[in-house]
N, C-alpha and C positions, 0 to 999 in steps of 0.2 A: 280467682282469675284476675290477673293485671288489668290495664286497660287498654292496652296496644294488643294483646291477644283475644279481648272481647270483643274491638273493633274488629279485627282479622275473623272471629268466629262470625260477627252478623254479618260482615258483606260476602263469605263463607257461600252462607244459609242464603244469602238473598241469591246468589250467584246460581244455585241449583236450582231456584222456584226460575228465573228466567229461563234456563233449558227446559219447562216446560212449555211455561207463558210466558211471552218475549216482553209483554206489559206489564207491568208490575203497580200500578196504581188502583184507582179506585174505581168501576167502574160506572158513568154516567146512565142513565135512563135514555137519554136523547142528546146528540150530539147537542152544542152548547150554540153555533152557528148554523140557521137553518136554510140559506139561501141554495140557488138551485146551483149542480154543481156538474157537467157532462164532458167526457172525454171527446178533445178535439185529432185525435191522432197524434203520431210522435213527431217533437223536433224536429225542423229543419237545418242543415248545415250552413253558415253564415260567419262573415267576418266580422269580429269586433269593433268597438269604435272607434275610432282614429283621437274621437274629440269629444269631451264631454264634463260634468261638469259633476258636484257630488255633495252631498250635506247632511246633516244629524243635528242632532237638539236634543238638549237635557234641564232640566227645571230644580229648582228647590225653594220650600220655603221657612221663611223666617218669621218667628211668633214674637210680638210686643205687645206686651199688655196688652192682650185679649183681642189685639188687629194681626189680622193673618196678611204677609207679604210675601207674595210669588213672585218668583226671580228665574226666567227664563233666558237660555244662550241658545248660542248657535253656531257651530263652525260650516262653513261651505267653501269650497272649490271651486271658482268660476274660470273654468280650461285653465287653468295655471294662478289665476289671480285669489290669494286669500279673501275671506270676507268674514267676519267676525261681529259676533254680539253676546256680552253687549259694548265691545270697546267700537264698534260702532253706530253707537246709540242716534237711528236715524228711521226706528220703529217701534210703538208700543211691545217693551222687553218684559214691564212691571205689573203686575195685577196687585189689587186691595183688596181684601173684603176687611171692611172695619167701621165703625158708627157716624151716625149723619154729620158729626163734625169733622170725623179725617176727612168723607169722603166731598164734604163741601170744603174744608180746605184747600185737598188734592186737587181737585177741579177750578180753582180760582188761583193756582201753582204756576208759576211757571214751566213746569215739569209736566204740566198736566196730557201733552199729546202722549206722553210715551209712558203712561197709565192705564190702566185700563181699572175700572170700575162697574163694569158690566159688563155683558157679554154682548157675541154681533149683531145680535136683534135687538139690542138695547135692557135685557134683563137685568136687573140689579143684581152684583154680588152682595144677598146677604143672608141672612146669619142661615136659610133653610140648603144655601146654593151648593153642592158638593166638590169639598177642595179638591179631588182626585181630577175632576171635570175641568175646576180653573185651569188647574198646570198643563192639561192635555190639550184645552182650547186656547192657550198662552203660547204651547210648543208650536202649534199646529198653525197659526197665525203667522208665526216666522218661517214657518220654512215656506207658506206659501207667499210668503214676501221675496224671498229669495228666488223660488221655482219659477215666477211669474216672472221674472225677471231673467234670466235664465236660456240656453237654448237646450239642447237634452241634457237632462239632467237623472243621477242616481239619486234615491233617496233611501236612508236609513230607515225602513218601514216604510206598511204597506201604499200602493196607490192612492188607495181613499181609505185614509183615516180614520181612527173612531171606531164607537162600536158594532157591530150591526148594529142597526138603525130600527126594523120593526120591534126589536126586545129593550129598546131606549122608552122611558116618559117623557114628559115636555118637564121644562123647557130645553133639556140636551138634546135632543133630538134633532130639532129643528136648527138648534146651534151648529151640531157637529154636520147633518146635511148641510147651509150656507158656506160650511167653510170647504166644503168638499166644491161643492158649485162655484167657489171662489177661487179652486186651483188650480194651474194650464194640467191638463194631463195630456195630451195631443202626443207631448213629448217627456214622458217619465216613465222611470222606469223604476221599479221599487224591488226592496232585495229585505226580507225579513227573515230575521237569524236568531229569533226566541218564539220556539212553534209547542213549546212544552204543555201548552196551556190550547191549544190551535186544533181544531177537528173536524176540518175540512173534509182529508180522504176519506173517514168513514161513513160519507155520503156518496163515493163512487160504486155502485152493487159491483160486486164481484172483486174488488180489490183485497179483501181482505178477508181470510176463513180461517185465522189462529184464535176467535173467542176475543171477549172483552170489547170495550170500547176506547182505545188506544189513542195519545194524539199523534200529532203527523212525524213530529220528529220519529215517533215508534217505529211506525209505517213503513216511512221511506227507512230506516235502515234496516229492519227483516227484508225489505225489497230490493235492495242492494247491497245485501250478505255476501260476504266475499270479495265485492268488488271493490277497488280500490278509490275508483268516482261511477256514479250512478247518476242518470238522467229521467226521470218519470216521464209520460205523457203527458201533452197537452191539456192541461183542462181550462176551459171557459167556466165564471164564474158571474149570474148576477146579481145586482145589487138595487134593492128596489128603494126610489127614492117617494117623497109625497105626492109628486105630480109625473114620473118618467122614471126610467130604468136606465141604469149602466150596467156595461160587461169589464172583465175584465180577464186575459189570459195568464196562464201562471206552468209554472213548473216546478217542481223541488229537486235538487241537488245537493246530490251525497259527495263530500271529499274526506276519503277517509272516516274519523270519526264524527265530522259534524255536518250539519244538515243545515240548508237553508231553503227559500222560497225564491222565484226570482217572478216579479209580476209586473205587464203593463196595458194599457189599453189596445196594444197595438200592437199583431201579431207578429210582424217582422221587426219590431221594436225589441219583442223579447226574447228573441232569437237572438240579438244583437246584442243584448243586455248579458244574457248565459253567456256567449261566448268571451264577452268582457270582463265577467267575474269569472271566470275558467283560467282566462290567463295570467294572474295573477293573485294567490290565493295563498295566503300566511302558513304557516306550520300546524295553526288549530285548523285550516279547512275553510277560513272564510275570506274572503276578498280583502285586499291588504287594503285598498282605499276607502273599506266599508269601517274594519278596524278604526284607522288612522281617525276617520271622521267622528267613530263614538269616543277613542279618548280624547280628543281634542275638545270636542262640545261637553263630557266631561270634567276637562280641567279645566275649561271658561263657567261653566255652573259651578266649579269648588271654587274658585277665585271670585268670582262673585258675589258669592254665599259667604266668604270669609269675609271680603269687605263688608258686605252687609252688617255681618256680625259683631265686626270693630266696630261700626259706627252706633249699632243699636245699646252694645253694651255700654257705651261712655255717655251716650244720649240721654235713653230711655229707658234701658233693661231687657234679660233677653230671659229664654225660661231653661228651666233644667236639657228639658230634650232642646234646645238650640246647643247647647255645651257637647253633648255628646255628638251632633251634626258636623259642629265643627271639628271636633278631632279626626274624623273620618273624613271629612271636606280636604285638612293639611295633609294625610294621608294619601289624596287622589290627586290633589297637586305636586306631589314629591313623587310619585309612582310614573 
């Protein structure tokens, strides 16, 4: 058998197992997200915004001899005005983790406000600290530099950040709560458009009687079979923090083939919010200013990460896996 006909035969064969079971993954024990999750009724009808403002953030890092260097961006839309990082380097963009001499260097740098060398509560990045954590507490620090600044604003992902929080150890925990406590939400509205991994609805009883343990993306499209855009119910969600609880309202919305989330504190916020991303929605199904904003923040993380790269190789040396980073980096800059 070729290999275009072997292809053809397994997406074939998978294609039949979905007419039975619309999920085809693996199935969980327990949804992965446990917080409480209750239908508020359906959408109300509402005009979009007139005025608003929009942002995304993307990170990579760069390894030298044995010091890890996280490079965060950020594109945002302030009502018409760009705002850019890091070419507007006027907030800690950079993270360290590396030995007590980078990091006494770094810190007696001129350079040193727009470093960060540990995290908001002051923990040290080192060597036990998890880089997935840095880049995420790195992103998350910018856009609420931006949000806070800001009047309603869209953001690339969700309201509050992070992971659930009771399934967190320390010292993340505590990290990624402060940074949540540290972001205006009054007025945000968040639009999440990678739910593949997401399983929320299979905590609403009764939504769901096809078997397996499905994520949302699955969900909402058996539920909007047929339809060309689909709207779920209301659902309030909350989130429990160390000392206090937040909600937040949410809804998922089918266009066509893809799915996204649209979520904010404020329930006439995200009414506003839906009908925003409704009116304006790319060819894949997702809000054209949500798009715009991930390749843009994107190709400010490849452009970054390339400069990075020049200067570490002619400097200090870079490692195998930065080589292959950067070909994929010119790659997302030319695209």
């Amino acid at each position: 058998m070729e290999g275009h006909e072997f292809i053809r035969e397994l997406f074939f064969t998978l294609s039949k197992v979905k007419g039975r079971s619309p999920f085809l993954g693996v199935s969980q024990e327990s949804p992965s997200e446990a917080g409480s999750l209750t239908v508020e009724g359906e959408l109300e009808s509402c005009d979009p915004l007139l005025k608003f403002s929009y942002l995304d953030s993307s990170a990579k890092t760069v390894s030298v001899r044995g010091a890890n260097v996280y490079i965060a961006s950020l594109y945002g839309n302030m009502e018409g005005k760009h705002f850019t990082i890091p070419a507007q380097a006027e907030f800690p963009f950079v993270a360290i983790k590396g030995s007590e001499d980078v990091v006494k260097e770094i810190k007696s740098s001129p350079i040193s406000n727009l470093v960060r060398t540990e995290n908001v509560n002051g923990v040290p990045y080192d060597e036990n600290y998890k880089d997935d954590n840095i880049l995420d507490e790195l992103r998350i620090s910018l856009e609420n530099y931006f949000i806070n600044r800001a009047g309603i604003t869209i953001v690339d992902g969700p309201v509050y950040p992070g992971p659930y929080l009771p399934l967190v150890g320390e010292p993340y925990a505590s990290a990624f709560e402060r940074l949540i406590k540290e972001r205006k939400k009054d007025s945000l509205i968040g639009i999440v458009k990678r739910l593949n991994y997401s399983r929320k609805l299979m905590r609403v009883d009764g939504l769901w009687k096809l078997g397996g343990n499905p994520t949302d993306d699955v969900v909402v499209m058996e539920l909007g079979k047929g339809r060309t855009s689909y709207i779920t119910p209301v659902f309030r969600e909350e989130l429990p923090l160390s000392d206090s609880k937040l909600e937040r309202f949410m809804v998922y919305v089918k266009v066509r083939d893809s799915v996204f989330r649209v979520e904010s504190q404020d329930r006439g916020l995200l009414c506003r919010g839906v009908s925003t991303a409704l009116r304006d929605v790319s060819y894949r199904g997702i809000p054209t200013f949500i798009e715009v904003a991930d390749r843009l923040a994107r190709k400010l993380s490849a452009s970054a990460f390339i400069l990075s790269f020049s200067y570490a190789k002619s400097l200090i040396g870079v490692t195998y896996d930065d080589w292959n980073t950067f070909t994929l980096a010119n790659l997302e800059v030319s695209n």
